[in-house]
C-alpha positions in Angstrom: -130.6 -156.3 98.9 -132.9 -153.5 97.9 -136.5 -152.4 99.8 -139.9 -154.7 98.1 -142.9 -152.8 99.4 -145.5 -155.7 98.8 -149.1 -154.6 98.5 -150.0 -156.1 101.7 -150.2 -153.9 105.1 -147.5 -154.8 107.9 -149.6 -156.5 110.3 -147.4 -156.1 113.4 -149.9 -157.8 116.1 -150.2 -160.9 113.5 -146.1 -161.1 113.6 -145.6 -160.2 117.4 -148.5 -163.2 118.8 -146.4 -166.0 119.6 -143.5 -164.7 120.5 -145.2 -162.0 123.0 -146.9 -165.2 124.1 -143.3 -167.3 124.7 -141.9 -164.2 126.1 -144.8 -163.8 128.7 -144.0 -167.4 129.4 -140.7 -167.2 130.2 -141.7 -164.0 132.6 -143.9 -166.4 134.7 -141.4 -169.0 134.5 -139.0 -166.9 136.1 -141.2 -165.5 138.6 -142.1 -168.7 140.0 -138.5 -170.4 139.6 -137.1 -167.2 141.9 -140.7 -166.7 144.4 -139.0 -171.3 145.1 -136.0 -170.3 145.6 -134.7 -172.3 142.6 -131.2 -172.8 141.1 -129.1 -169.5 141.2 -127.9 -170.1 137.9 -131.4 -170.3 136.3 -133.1 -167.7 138.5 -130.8 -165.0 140.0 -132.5 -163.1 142.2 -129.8 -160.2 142.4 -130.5 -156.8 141.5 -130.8 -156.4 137.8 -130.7 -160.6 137.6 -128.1 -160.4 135.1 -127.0 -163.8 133.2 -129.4 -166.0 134.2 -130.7 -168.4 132.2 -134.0 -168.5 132.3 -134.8 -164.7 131.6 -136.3 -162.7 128.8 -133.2 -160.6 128.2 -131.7 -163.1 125.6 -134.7 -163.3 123.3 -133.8 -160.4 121.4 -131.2 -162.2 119.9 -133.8 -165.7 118.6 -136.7 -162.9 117.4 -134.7 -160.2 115.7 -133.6 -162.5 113.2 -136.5 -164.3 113.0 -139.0 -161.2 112.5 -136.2 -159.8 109.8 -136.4 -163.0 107.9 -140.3 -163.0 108.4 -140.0 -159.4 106.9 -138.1 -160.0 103.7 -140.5 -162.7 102.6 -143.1 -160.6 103.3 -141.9 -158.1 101.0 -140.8 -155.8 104.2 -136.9 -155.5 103.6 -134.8 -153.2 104.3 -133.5 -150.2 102.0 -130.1 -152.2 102.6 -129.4 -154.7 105.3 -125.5 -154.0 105.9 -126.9 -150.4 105.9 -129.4 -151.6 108.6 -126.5 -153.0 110.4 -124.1 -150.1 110.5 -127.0 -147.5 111.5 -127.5 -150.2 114.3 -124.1 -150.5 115.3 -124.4 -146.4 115.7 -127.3 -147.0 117.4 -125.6 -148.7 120.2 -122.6 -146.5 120.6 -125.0 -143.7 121.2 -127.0 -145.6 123.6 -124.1 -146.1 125.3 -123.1 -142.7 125.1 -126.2 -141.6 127.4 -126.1 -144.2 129.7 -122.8 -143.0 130.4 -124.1 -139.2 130.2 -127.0 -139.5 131.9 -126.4 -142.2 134.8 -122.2 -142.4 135.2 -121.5 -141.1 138.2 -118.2 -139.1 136.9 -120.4 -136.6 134.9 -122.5 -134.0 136.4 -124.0 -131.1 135.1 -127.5 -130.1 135.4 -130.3 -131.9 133.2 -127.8 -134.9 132.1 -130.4 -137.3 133.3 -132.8 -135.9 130.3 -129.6 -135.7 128.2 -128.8 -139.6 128.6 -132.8 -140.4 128.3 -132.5 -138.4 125.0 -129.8 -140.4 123.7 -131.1 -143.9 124.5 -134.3 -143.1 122.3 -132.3 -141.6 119.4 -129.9 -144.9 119.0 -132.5 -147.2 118.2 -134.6 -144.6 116.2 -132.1 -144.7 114.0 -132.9 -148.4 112.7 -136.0 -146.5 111.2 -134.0 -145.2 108.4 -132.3 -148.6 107.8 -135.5 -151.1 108.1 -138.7 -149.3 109.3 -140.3 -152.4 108.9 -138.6 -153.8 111.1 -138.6 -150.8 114.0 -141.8 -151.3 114.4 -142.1 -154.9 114.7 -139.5 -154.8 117.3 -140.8 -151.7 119.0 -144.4 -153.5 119.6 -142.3 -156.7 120.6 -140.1 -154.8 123.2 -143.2 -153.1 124.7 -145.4 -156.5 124.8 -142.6 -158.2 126.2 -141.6 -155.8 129.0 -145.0 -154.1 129.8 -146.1 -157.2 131.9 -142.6 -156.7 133.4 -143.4 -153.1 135.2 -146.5 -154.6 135.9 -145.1 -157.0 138.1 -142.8 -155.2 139.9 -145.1 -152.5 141.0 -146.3 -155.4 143.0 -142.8 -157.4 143.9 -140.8 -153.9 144.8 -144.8 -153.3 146.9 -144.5 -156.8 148.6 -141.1 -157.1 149.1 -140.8 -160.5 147.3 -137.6 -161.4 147.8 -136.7 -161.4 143.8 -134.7 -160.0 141.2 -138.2 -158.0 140.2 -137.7 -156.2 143.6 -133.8 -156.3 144.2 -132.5 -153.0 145.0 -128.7 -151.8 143.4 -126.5 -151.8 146.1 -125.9 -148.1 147.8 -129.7 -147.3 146.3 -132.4 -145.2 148.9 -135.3 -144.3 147.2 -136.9 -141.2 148.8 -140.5 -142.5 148.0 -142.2 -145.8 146.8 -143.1 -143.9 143.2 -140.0 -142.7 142.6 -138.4 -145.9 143.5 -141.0 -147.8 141.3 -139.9 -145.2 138.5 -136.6 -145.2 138.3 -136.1 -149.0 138.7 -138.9 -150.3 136.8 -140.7 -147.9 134.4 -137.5 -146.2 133.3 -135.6 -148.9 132.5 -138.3 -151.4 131.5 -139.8 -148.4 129.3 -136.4 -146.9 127.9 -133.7 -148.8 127.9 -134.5 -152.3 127.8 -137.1 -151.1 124.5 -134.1 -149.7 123.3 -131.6 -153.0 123.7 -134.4 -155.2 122.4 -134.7 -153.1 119.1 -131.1 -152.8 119.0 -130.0 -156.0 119.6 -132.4 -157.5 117.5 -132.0 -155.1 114.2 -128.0 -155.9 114.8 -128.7 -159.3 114.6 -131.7 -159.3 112.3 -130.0 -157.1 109.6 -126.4 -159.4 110.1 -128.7 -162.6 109.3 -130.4 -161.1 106.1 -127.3 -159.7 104.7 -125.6 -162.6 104.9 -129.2 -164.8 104.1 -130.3 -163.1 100.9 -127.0 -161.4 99.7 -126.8 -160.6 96.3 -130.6 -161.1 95.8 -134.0 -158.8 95.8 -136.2 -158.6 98.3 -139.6 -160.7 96.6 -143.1 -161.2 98.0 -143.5 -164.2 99.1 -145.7 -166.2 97.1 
């Protein structure tokens, strides 16, 4: 598949609406399903609230293939989509790479914190090169979806809510409410989970294009 630049402007807040909207949705959903003490399976309200179902965390994997697809019609495509996909996949083994650098507790050497941050924003910059198209749409997507996300901890970790929002890691003292607020909510609300929403979602964007329009050229839609 080669790049169409169609004589239309990217409009990034036209394509991001709805599902910013869902998203926020989902946020509230959550919210009030753990504030009622509902089903552990749907609302975990463990630190981090990994693998439940009703979070934000899996929409990455529904909106990166739908803005890709959105994209290509568009006459946004990629310079090549299984070239998307391998920058993408190198993406991810250097976020990894920091998160291992900059927060593993086996490696310590001064400034490895900035180290690791570094390397988290450089494996999802490189889906610029890929798709830039489609960096930014997911960029704006990540930040509209997690935004309202810091927001509301400042006031759950403030209030002591009793949810996932204000859960703290196990072995975790905080010296100070700010630096507590930063390092579990603007850091990786901010950082990392911006960087697995782009990544995810270019992985599996760029994996349903190549696969979707193989073998043809990326047209305008009509």
């Amino acid at each position: 598949m080669t790049e169409t630049t169609s004589g239309s402007s990217l409009d990034v807040r036209g394509l991001i609406l709805v599902p910013a909207v869902i998203t926020l949705a989902i946020t509230l959903l959550r919210l009030a399903g753990e504030l009622g003490h509902r089903s552990h399976i749907l609302f975990n309200t463990a630190a981090g609230g990994g693998m439940a179902i009703i979070g934000i965390s899996w929409l990455p994997f529904i909106f990166g293939p739908y803005f890709a697809v959105k994209l290509v019609r568009a006459g946004h495509g990629p310079s090549g989509a299984w070239k998307t996909f391998g920058l993408t996949v190198l993406g991810i083994v250097i976020l990894m790479v920091g998160g291992v650098i900059g927060f593993g507790p086996q490696i310590k050497f001064p400034g490895r914190e900035i180290l690791g941050i570094l390397l988290m924003v450089l494996g999802p910059a490189l889906v610029i090169f890929g798709w830039p198209a489609l960096f930014k749409v997911l960029v704006a997507y990540g930040y509209a979806a997690r935004i309202p996300v810091v927001i509301l901890m400042f006031f759950a970790l403030r209030g002591q809510w009793g949810t996932h929002y204000d859960a703290l890691p196990a072995g975790y003292s905080g010296t100070s409410f700010l630096r507590e607020y930063m390092m579990l909510a603007v850091l990786p609300q901010m950082v990392i989970w911006i960087a697995f929403t782009v990544l995810v979602g270019a992985l599996v964007g760029s994996l349903v294009c190549a696969l979707a329009f193989r073998g043809k050229t990326t047209s305008v839609a009509a």
